[in-house]
N, C-alpha and C positions, 0 to 999 in steps of 0.2 A: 405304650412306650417299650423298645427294644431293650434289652438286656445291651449295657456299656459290654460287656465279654463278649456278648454274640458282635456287636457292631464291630470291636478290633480285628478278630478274628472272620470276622466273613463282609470285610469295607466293600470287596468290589461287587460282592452278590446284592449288601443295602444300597451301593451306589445305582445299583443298576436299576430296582426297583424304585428307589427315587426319582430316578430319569422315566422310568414306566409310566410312573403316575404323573406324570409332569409336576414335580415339586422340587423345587430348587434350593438345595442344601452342600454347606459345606461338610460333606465328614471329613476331610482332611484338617481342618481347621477342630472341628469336634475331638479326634484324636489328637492335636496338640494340646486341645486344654486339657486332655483327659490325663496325658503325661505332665503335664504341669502339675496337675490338681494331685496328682499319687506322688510326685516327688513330694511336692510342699507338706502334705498330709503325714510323710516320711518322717523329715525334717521337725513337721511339728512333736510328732509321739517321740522320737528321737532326745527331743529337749525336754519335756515336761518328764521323761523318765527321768530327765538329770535333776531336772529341778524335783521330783521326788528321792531320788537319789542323795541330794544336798542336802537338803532338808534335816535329813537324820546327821548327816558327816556336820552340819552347823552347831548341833545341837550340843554335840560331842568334842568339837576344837574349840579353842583360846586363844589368843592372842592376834599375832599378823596372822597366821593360818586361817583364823574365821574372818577376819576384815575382807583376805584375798576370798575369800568363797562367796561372802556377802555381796562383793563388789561382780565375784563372776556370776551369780544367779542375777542380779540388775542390770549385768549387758541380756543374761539368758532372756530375760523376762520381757526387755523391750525387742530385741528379736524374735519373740513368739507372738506378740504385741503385733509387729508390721508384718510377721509371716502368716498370720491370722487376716487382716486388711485383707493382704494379696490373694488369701486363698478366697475369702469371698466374693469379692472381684472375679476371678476365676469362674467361682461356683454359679453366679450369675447370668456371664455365658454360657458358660456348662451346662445349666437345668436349663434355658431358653433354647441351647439344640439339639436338646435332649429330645424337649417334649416336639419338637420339631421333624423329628426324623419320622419317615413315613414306616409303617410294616410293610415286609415283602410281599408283592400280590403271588398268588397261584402261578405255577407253569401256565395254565390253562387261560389263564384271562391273558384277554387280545389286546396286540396295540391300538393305540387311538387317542385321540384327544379329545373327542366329546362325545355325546352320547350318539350323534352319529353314526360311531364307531363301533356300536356295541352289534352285540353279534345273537341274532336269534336262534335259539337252541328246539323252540319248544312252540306251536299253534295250537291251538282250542276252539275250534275241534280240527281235530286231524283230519287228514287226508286218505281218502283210498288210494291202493293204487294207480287205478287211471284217472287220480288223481280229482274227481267228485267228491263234495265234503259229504261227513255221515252225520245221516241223522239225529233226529229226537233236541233239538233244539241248541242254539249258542252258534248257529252260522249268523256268518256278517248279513245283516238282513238288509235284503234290496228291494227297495221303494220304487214304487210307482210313481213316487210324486218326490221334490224336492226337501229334502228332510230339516225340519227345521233343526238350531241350535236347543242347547238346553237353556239358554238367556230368554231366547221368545216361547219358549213353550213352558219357563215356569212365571213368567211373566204372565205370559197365556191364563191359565190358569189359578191365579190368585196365589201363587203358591213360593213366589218370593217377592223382596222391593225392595230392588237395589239406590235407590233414588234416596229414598228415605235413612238406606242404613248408612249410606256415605252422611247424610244430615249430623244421623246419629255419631257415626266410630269412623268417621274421614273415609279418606282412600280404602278401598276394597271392604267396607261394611257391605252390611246387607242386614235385611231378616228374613226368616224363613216362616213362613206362617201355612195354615189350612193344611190343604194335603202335603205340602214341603217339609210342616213339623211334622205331621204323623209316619211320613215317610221315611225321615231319618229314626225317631222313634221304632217303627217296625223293623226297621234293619238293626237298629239297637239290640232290641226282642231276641231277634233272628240270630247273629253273631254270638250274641252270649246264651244261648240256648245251647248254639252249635259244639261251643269250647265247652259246658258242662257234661258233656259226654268226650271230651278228649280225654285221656290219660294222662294224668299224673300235672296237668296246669293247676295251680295253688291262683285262683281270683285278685287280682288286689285293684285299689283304688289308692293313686298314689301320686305324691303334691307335685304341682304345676311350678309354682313358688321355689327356688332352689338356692344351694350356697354354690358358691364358686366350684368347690373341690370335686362335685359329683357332674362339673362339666370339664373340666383339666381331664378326670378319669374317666371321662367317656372320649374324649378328643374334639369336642366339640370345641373347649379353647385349647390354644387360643386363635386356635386358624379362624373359627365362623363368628367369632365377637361381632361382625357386622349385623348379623343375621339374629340374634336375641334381643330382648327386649331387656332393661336391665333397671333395678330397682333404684332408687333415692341410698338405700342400705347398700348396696352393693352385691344383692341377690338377683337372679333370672330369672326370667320365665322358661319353662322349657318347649320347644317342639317338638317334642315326642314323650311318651311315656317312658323311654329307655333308660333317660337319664339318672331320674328317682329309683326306677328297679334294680338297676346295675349300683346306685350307691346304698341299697338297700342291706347289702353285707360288706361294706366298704369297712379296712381293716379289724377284718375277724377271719377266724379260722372255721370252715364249713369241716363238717367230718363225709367221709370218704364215701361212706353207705346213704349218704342222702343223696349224691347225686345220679343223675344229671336232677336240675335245682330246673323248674319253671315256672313261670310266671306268665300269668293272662293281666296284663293290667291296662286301667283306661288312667286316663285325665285330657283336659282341655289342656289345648296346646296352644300358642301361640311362637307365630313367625315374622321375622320384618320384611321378607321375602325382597331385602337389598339386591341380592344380583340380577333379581329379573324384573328391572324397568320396562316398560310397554310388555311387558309380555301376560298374555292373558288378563286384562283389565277391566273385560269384564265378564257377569257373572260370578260363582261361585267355583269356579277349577281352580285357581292360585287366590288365595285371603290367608288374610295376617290370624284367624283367630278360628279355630275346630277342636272336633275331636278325633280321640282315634284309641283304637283298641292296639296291643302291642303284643309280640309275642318275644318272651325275652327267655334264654335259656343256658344255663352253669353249667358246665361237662368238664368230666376226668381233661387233663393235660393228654390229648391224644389228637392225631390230625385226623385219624378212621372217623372218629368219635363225632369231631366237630362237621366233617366232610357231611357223615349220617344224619344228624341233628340240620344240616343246613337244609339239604334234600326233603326231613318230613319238615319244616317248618314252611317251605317252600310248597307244599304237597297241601298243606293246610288251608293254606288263603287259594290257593287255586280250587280247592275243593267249593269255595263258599262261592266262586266265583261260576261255575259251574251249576250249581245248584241255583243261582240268580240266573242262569244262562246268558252268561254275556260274555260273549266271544273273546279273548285275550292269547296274548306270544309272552312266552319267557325271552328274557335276553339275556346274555353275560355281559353286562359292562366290561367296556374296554378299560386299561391303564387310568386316562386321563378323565374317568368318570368312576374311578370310587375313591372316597375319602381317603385319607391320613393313617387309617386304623385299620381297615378291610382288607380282611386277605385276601375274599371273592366275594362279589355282589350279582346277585339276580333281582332285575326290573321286572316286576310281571303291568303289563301294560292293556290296557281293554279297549277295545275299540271305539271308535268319537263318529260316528256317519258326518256328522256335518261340518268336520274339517279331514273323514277318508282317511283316519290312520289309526296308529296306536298314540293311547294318553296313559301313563304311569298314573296305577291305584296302587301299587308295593312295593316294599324294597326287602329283599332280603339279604341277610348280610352272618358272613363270621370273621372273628378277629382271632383266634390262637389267643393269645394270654397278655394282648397287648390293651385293653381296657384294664383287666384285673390288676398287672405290672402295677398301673396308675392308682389302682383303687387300691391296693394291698389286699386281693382275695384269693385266700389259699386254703389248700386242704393239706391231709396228710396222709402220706400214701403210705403202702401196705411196708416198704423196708424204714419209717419211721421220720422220711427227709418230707419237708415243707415245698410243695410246689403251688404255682397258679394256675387256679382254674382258668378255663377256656370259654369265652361269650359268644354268645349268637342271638341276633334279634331279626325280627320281622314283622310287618304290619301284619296283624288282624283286619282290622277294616279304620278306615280313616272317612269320617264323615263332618260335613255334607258332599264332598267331593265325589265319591259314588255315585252320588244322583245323575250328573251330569251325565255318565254312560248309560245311568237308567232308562232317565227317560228320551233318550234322544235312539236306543236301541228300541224300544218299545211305545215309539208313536205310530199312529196311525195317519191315514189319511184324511180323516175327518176331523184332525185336531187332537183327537183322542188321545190316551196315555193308560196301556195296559200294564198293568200293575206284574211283577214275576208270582209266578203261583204260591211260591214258599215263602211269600210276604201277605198276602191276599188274607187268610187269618189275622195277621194282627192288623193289619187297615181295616177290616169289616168290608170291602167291597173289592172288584174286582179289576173298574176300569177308574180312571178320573178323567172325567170329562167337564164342558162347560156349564152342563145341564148339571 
């Protein structure tokens, strides 16, 4: 949420970035209620000072002098009475476009309307100059023979059954069994091996299960209500771990010498994945129910700061991805492809052979103080004044969805499915094959 003084003061710079992200809001309508809401608030403290003011001058008069006072604090009190009404009425709209207003994206992020639009910055593996990829593994690997999907080659393989988990969990079930479970396992292994030697990430395991408030303060409501799964109580489920980390210091005051604050955390996630009808239906690429490692991180009120943190968190997941060798581009999402909350979003997206592009394994993202605003997290800075920390999150790894690049980058011709060397330890073999 924007600061009500930033948005008066800078209307046509939010207008603008409204219009960027393609979200359609009035702030001119916002600024009238906003002037409505500070008159009437006026108005009220104005009168309750009188009717505190009476109070003592009643106690003190006699006769018509206290009738006339008695008589003027009972018009006072029913005009605070309907100017109270009005101001929540107000207040109503008021917080509804409040939490409505988008934050401003970066100079940097490009127009567009969809992901289309977004702009790649970044290939894995780079390029020489005359333009030959270099070595040592994670080029786009070219087949001799027609590359299957990751649907028939884990089919193939015993290694999922999607038939059965629709039986089970409706549309987009599955299970994952034999080499499919040991393989998300292994990458399990792998990931959080990887984050125990990062710096300064604090582990957590943190609930899937949520109250409304730590989704208003992440932004997720109430634009994506479609897109949760939502209890009998009136709790979610979350699809991401971000949700619970970020309300993990949700109204408290963090002290100044802890940060930057991070966080490694998992949970099972679940999505209703409402906007995308027919899209990926099957297999394991788009399902309503995973997991995913999250990288979530607190920093000083600085744009350096969060710009830094965005860059190594960004730096991190490419790293594992690399280490898997599997070839992937960063991208800058355009406008019309980051959320409500993002100041700037990078897609890191891995190569699919059997549909020839890129498919998005991460998101990385920062917000400036527009989560925190929501969540009331502040620190306290060195001249003694209360400000909002700054958020920033990123996938770690999100599984089973991985696989899908896995093994469709690393089949063979014979059927085959070579395992990436930095997993090969924790599976106990090398290849999976049918034998």
């Amino acid at each position: 949420m924007l600061d009500i003084k930033f948005i008066r003061e800078n209307k046509d710079i939010v207008a603008a970035g409204a219009k960027k992200k393609h979200i359609d809001i009035d702030i001119d309508r916002l600024i009238e209620l906003d002037d409505k809401r500070r008159e009437l608030q006026q108005s009220l403290d104005a009168k309750r000072a009188e009717q505190n003011n009476a109070s003592d001058a009643i106690s003190k008069a006699t006769g018509d002098e206290r009738q006339k006072l008695i008589a003027r604090m009972s018009e006072v009190k029913e005009t605070i009475r309907l100017e109270e009404e009005s101001l929540q009425e107000i207040l109503k709209e008021w917080r509804n476009l409040m939490v409505r207003v988008p934050n401003v994206p970066d100079i940097s992020v490009p127009d567009g309307e969809s992901d289309a639009d977004n702009k790649e910055v970044k290939k894995w593996p780079a390029s020489t100059r005359d333009g030959e990829p270099t070595r040592g593994g994670g080029e786009i690997p070219s087949f001799d023979f027609e590359p299957k999907s990751h649907v028939e080659l884990l089919l193939q393989h015993d290694m999922a059954d999607y038939e059965r988990g629709t039986k089970v969990a409706g549309f987009r079930g599955y299970f994952l069994k034999n080499d499919g479970a040991r393989l998300v396992w292994a990458l399990e292994r792998f990931v959080i091996e990887r984050f125990q030697n990062r710096e300064g990430f604090e582990p957590m395991i943190v609930p899937s299960l949520v109250r409304k408030e730590p989704f208003v303060g992440t932004g997720y409501l109430p634009q994506s209500e479609d897109d949760l799964y939502k209890t009998q109580d009136g709790d979610y489920l979350a699809g991401t771990a971000e949700v619970s980390a970020m309300g993990y210091y949700m109204d408290e005051i963090v002290e100044k010498k802890d940060l930057p604050i991070k966080f490694f955390a998992f949970s099972p996630c679940y999505r209703r994945e409402a906007g995308s009808h027919g899209k990926d239906t099957k297999g394991i690429f788009r399902i309503h129910e995973f997991v995913k490692y999250e990288q979530v991180v607190l920093c000083e009120a600085n744009h350096e700061e969060s710009v830094r943190h965005h860059e190594d968190l960004t730096a991190n997941s490419e790293a594992l991805l690399q280490e898997l060798k599997l070839p992937y581009h960063v991208v800058l999402n355009c406008g019309g492809d980051i959320g409500l909350g993002q100041v700037k979003k990078y897609d890191i997206e891995a190569w699919m052979p059997s549909e020839k592009k890129y498919r998005e394994t991460h998101s990385s993202s920062y917000f400036h103080d527009f989560q925190t605003r929501r969540l009331n997290i502040r620190y306290r800075a060195e001249d003694g004044t209360l400000k909002f920390v700054h958020s920033l999150n990123n996938t770690a790894m999100a599984m089973p969805r991985i696989l899908c690049q896995i093994v469709e980058n690393n089949q063979r011709a014979d059927g085959s499915i070579s395992i990436p060397e930095v997993l090969r330890g924790y599976m106990g073999k090398d290849v999976i094959s049918k034998n």
